[in-house]
C-alpha positions in Angstrom: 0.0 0.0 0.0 1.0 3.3 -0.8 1.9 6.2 1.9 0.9 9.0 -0.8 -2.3 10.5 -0.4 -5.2 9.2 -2.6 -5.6 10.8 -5.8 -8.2 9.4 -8.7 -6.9 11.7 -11.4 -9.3 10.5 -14.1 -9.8 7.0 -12.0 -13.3 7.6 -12.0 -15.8 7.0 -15.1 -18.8 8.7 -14.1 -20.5 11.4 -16.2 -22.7 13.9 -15.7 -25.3 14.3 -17.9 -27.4 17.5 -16.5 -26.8 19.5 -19.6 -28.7 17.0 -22.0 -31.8 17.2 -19.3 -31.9 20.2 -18.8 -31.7 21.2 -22.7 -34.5 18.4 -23.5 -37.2 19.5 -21.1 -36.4 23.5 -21.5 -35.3 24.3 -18.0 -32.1 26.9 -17.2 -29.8 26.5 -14.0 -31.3 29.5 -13.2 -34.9 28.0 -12.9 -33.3 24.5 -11.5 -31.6 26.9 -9.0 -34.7 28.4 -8.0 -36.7 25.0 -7.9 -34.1 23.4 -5.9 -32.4 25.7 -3.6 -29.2 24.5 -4.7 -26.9 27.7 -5.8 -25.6 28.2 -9.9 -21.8 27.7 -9.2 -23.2 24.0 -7.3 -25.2 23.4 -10.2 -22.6 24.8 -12.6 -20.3 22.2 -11.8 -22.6 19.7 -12.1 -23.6 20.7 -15.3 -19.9 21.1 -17.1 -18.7 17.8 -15.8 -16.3 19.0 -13.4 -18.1 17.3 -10.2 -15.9 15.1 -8.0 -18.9 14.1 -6.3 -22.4 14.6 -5.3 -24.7 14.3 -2.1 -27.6 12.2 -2.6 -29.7 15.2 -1.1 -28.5 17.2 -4.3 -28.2 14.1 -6.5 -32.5 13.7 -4.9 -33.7 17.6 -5.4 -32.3 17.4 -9.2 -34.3 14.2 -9.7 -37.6 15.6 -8.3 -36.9 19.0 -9.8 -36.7 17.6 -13.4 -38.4 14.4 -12.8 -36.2 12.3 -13.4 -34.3 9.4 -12.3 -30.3 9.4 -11.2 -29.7 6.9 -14.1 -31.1 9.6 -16.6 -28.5 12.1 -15.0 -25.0 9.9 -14.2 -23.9 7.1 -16.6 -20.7 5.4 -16.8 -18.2 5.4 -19.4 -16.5 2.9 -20.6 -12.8 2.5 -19.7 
């Protein structure tokens, strides 16, 4: 085992895909903002892919917000 701190670099495959549902059911972050309480930079993030991680709170209010389902909004690329 290593003694260097952990660092994933681009270990991860996960991608964000809240651009595509926002864009197919019309909705800004500026109205997903407002419907969610969850602030622009947050959502900003989210939205150009440069997320590390997100709280299942967050990851819930997006969901509910744009009815959707966490598989429409994170899918995983292949290696």
């Amino acid at each position: 085992m290593s003694s260097e701190p952990y660092d994933d670099g681009d270990a991860h495959r996960i991608t964000c895909r809240l651009a595509d549902v926002l864009d197919a059911r019309g909705v800004t972050l500026t109205e997903l903002s407002a419907r969610t309480g969850i602030t622009m930079a947050n959502l900003s993030i989210l939205k150009t892919g440069k997320a590390r991680a997100i709280r299942f709170t967050t990851l819930t209010a997006i969901c509910e917000a744009l009815d959707c389902t966490p598989a429409d909004l994170l899918t995983l690329r292949e290696p």
